[in-house]
DRENKOL-893058 format. One record per atom (N, C-alpha, C, O, CB): residue number from 0; residue in one letter; atom name; x, y negated, z. Coordinates in steps of 0.001 Angstrom, whole numbers, padded with zeros to 6 digits, always signed. Atoms other than C-alpha are relative to their C-alpha. Glycine has a CB too. Example, Ala and Ser with C-alpha at 12.3 -4.5 7.8 and 13.67 -1.06 7.14 Angstrom:
<nodes>
(0; A; N; (+000890; +001190; +000000));
(0; A; CA; (+012300; +004500; +007800));
(0; A; C; (+000900; -001200; +000000));
(0; A; O; (+001936; -001181; +000665));
(0; A; CB; (-000992; -000027; +001246));
(1; S; N; (-000820; +001190; -000060));
(1; S; CA; (+013670; +001060; +007140));
(1; S; C; (-000770; -001090; +000730));
(1; S; O; (-000261; -002198; +000899));
(1; S; CB; (+000414; -000462; -001415));
</nodes>
This chain:
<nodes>
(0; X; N; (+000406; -000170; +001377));
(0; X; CA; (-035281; -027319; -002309));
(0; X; C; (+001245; +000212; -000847));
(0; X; O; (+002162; -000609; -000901));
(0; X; CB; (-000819; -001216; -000497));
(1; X; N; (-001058; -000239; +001062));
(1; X; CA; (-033008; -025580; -004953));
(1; X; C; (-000537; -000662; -001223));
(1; X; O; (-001737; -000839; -001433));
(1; X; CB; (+000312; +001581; -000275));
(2; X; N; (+000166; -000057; +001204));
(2; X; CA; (-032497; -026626; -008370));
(2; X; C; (+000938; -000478; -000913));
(2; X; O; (+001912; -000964; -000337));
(2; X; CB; (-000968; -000455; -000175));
(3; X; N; (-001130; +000349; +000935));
(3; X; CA; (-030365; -027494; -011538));
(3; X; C; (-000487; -001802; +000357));
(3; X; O; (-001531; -002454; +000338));
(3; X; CB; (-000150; +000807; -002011));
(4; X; N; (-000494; +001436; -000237));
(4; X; CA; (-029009; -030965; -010655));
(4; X; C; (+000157; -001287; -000959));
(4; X; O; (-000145; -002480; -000939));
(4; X; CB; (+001175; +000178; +000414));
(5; X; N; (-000951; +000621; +001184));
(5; X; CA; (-027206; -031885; -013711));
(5; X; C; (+000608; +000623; -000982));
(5; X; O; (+001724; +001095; -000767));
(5; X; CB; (+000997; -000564; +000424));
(6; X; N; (-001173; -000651; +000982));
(6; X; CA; (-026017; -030486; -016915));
(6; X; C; (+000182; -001000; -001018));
(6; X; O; (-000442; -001971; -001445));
(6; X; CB; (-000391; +001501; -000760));
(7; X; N; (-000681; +001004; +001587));
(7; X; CA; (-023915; -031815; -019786));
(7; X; C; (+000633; +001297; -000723));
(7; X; O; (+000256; +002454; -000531));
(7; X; CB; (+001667; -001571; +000374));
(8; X; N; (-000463; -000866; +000980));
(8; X; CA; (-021834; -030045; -022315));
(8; X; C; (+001263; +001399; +001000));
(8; X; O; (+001582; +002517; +000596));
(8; X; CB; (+000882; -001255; -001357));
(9; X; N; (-001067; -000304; -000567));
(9; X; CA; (-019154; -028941; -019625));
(9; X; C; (-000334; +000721; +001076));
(9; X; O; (+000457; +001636; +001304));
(9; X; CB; (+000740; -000996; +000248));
(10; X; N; (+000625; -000558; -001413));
(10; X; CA; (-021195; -027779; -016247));
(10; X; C; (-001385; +000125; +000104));
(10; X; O; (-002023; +000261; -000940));
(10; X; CB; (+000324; -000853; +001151));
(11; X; N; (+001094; -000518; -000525));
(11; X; CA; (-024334; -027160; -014395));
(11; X; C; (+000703; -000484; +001272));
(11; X; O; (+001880; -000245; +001540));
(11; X; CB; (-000469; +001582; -000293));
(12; X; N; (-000020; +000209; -001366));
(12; X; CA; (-024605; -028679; -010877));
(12; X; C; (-001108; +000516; +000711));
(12; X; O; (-002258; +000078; +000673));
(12; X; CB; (+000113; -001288; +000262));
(13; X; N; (+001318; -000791; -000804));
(13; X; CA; (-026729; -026688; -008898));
(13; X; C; (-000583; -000858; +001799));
(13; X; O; (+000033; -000432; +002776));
(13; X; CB; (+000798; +002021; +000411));
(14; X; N; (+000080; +000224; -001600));
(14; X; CA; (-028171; -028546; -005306));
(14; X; C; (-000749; +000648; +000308));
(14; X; O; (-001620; +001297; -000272));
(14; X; CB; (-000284; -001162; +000615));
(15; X; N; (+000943; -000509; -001693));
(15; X; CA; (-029551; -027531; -002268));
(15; X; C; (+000837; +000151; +000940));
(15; X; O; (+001991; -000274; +000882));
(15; X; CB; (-000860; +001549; +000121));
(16; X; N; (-000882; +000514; -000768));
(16; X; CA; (-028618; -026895; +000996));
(16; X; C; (-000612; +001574; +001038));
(16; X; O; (-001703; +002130; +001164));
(16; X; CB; (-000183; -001950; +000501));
(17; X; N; (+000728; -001422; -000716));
(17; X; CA; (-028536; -023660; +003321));
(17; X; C; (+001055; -000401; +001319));
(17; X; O; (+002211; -000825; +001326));
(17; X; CB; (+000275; +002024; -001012));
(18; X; N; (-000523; +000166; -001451));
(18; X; CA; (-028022; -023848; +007310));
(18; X; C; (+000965; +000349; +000237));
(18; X; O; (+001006; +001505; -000185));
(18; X; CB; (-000542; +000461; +000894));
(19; X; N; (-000721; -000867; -000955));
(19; X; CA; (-025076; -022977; +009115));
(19; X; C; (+000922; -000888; +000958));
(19; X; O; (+001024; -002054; +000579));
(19; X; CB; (+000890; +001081; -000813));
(20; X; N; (-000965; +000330; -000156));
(20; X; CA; (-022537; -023884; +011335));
(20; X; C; (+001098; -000695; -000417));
(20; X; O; (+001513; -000532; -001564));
(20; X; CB; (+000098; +000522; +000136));
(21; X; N; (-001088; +000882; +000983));
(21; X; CA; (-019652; -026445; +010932));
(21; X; C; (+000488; +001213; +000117));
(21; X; O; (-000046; +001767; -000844));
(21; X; CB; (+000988; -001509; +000398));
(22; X; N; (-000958; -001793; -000323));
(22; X; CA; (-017493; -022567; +011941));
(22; X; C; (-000367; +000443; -000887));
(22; X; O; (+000529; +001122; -001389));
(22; X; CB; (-000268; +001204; +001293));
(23; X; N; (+000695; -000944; +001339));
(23; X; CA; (-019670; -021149; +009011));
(23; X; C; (-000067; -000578; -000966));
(23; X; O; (-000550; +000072; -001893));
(23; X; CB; (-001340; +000511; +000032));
(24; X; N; (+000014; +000898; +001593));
(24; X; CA; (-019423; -023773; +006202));
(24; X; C; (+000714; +001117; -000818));
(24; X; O; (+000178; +002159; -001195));
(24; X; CB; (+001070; -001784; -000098));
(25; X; N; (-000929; -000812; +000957));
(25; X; CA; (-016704; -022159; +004246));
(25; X; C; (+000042; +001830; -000463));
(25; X; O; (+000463; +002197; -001559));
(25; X; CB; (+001307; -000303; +000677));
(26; X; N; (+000298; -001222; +000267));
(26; X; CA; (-017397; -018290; +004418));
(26; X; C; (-001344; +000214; -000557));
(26; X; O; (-001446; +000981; -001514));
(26; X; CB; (+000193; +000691; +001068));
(27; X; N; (+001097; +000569; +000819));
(27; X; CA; (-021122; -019359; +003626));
(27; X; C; (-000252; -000551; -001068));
(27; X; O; (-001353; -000335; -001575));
(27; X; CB; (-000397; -000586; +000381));
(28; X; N; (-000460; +000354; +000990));
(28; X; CA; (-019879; -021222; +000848));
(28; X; C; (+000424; +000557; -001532));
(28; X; O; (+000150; +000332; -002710));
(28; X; CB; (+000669; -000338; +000502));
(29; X; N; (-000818; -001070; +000663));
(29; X; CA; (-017578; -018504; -000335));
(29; X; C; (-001337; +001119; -000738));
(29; X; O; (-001607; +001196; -001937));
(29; X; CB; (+001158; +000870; +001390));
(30; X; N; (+001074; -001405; -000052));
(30; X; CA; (-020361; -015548; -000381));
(30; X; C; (-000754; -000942; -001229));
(30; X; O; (-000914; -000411; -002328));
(30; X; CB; (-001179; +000516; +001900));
(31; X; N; (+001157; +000159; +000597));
(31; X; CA; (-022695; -017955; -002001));
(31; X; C; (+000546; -000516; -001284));
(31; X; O; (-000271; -000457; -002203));
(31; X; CB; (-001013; -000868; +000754));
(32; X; N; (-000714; -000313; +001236));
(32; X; CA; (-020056; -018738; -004886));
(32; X; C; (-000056; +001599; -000699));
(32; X; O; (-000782; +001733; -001684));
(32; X; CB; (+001461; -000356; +000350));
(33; X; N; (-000142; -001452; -000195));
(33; X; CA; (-019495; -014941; -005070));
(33; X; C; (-001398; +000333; -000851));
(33; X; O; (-001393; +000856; -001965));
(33; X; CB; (+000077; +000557; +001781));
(34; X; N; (+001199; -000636; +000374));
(34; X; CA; (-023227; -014351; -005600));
(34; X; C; (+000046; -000859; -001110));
(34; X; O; (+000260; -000399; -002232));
(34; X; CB; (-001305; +000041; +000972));
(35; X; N; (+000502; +000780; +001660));
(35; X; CA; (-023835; -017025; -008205));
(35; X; C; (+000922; +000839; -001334));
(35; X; O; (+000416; +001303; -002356));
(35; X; CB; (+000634; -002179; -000049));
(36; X; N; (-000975; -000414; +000865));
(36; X; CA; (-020631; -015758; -010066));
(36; X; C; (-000379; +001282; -000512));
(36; X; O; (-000379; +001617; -001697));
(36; X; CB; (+001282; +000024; +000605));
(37; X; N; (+000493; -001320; +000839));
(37; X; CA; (-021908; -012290; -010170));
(37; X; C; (-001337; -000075; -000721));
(37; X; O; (-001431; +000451; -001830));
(37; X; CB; (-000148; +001236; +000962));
(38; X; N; (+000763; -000384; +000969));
(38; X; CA; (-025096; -012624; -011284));
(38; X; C; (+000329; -000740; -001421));
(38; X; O; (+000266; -000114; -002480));
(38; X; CB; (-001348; -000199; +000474));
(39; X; N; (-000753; +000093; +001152));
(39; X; CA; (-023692; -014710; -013801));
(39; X; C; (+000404; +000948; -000842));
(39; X; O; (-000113; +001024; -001956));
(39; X; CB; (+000892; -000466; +000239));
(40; X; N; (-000597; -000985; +000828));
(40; X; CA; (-021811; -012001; -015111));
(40; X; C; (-001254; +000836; +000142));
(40; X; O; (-001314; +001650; -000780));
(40; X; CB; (+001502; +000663; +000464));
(41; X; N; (+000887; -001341; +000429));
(41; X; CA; (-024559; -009776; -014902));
(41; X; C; (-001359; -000229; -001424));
(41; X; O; (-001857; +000593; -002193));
(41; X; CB; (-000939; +000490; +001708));
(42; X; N; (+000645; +000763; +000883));
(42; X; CA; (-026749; -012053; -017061));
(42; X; C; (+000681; +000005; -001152));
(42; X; O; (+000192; +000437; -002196));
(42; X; CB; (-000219; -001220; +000423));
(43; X; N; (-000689; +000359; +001223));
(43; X; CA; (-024252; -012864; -019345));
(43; X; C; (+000433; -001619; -000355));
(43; X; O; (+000746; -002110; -001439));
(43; X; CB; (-000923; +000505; -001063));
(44; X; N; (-000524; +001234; -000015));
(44; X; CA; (-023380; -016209; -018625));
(44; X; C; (+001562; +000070; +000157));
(44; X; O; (+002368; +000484; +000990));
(44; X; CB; (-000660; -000773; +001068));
(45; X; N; (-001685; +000347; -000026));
(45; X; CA; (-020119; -017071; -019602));
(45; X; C; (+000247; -001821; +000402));
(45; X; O; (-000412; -002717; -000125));
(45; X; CB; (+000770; +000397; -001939));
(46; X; N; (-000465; +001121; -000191));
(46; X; CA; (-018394; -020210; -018048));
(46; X; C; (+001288; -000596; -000304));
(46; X; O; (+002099; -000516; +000618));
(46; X; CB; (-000167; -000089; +000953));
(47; X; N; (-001180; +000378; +000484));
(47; X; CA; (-015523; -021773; -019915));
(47; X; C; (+000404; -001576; +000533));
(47; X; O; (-000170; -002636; +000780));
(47; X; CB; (-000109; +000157; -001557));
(48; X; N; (-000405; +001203; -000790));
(48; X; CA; (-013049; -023862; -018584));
(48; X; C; (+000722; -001371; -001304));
(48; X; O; (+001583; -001330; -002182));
(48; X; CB; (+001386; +000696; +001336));
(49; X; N; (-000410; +000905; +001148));
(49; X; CA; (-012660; -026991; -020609));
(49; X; C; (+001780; -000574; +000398));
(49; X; O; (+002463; -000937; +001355));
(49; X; CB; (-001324; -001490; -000064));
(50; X; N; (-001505; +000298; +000382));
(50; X; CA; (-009294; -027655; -021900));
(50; X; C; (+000205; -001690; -001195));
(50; X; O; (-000243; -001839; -002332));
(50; X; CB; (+000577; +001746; -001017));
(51; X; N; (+000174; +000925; +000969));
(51; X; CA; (-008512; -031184; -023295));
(51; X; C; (+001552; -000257; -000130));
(51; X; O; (+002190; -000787; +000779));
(51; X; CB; (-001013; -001277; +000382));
(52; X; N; (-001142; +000580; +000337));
(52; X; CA; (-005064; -031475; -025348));
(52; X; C; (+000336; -001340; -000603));
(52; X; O; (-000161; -001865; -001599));
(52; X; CB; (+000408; +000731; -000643));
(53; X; N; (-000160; +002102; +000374));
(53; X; CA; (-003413; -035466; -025346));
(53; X; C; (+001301; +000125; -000863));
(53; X; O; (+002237; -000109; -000099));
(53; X; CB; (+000471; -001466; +001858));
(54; X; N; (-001268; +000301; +000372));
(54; X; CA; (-000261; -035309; -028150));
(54; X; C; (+000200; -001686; -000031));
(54; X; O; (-000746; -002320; -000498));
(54; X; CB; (+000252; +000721; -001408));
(55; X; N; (-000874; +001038; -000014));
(55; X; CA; (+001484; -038462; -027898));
(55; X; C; (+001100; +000078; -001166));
(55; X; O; (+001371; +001243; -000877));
(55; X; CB; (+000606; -000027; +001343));
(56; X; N; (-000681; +000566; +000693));
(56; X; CA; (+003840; -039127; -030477));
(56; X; C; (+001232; -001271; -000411));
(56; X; O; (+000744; -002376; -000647));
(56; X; CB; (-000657; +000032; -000269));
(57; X; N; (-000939; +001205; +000241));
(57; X; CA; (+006906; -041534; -031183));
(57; X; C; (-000325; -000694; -001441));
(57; X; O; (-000630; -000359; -002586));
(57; X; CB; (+001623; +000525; +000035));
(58; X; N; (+000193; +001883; +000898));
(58; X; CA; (+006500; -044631; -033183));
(58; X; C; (+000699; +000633; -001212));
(58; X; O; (+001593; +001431; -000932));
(58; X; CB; (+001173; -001914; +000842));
(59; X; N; (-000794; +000056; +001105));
(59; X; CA; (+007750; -044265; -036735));
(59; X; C; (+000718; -001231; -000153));
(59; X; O; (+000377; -002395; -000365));
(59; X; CB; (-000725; +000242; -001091));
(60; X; N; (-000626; +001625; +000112));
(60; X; CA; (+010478; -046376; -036789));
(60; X; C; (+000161; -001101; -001118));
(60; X; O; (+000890; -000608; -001978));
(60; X; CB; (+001256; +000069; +000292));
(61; X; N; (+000423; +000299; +001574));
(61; X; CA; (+009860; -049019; -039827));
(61; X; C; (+001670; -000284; -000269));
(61; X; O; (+002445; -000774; +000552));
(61; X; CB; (-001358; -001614; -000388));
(62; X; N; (-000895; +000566; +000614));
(62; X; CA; (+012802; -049346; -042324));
(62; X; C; (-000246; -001169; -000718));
(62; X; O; (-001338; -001656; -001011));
(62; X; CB; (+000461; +000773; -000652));
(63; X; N; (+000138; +001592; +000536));
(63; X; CA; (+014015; -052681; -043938));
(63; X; C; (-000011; -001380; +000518));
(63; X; O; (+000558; -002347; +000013));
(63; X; CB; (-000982; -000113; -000484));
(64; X; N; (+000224; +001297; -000010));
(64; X; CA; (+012869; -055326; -042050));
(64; X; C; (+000551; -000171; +001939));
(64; X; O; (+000060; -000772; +002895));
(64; X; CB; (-001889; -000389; -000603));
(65; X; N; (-000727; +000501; -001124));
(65; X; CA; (+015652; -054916; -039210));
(65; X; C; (+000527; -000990; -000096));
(65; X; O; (+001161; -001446; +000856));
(65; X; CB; (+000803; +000636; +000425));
</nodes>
């Protein structure tokens, strides 16, 4: 059974599960990335990769009460 897994603001987890070989995991894998990705693009789904910037900052050092 396929279906949407899980979404939040950031992804889509898609499960299920298709036969093959431990020798065939990864090229099976590949292809079936491949396909999702294109129809994606053919749809018009855009997937953005989230970017989260952390500034840090130094301490203002207090005057006076060295």
């Amino acid at each position: 059974l396929w279906g949407v897994d899980k979404v939040d603001g950031a992804s889509a987890t898609i499960a299920g599960q298709i036969v093959c070989t431990d020798a065939g995991r990864w090229p099976v894998q590949r292809e079936f990335n491949r396909r999702v990705k294109r129809r994606f693009q053919e749809e018009g789904v855009r997937i953005f990769n989230p970017v989260q910037t952390i500034a840090i900052e130094p301490p203002v050092p207090k005057h006076g009460s060295d």
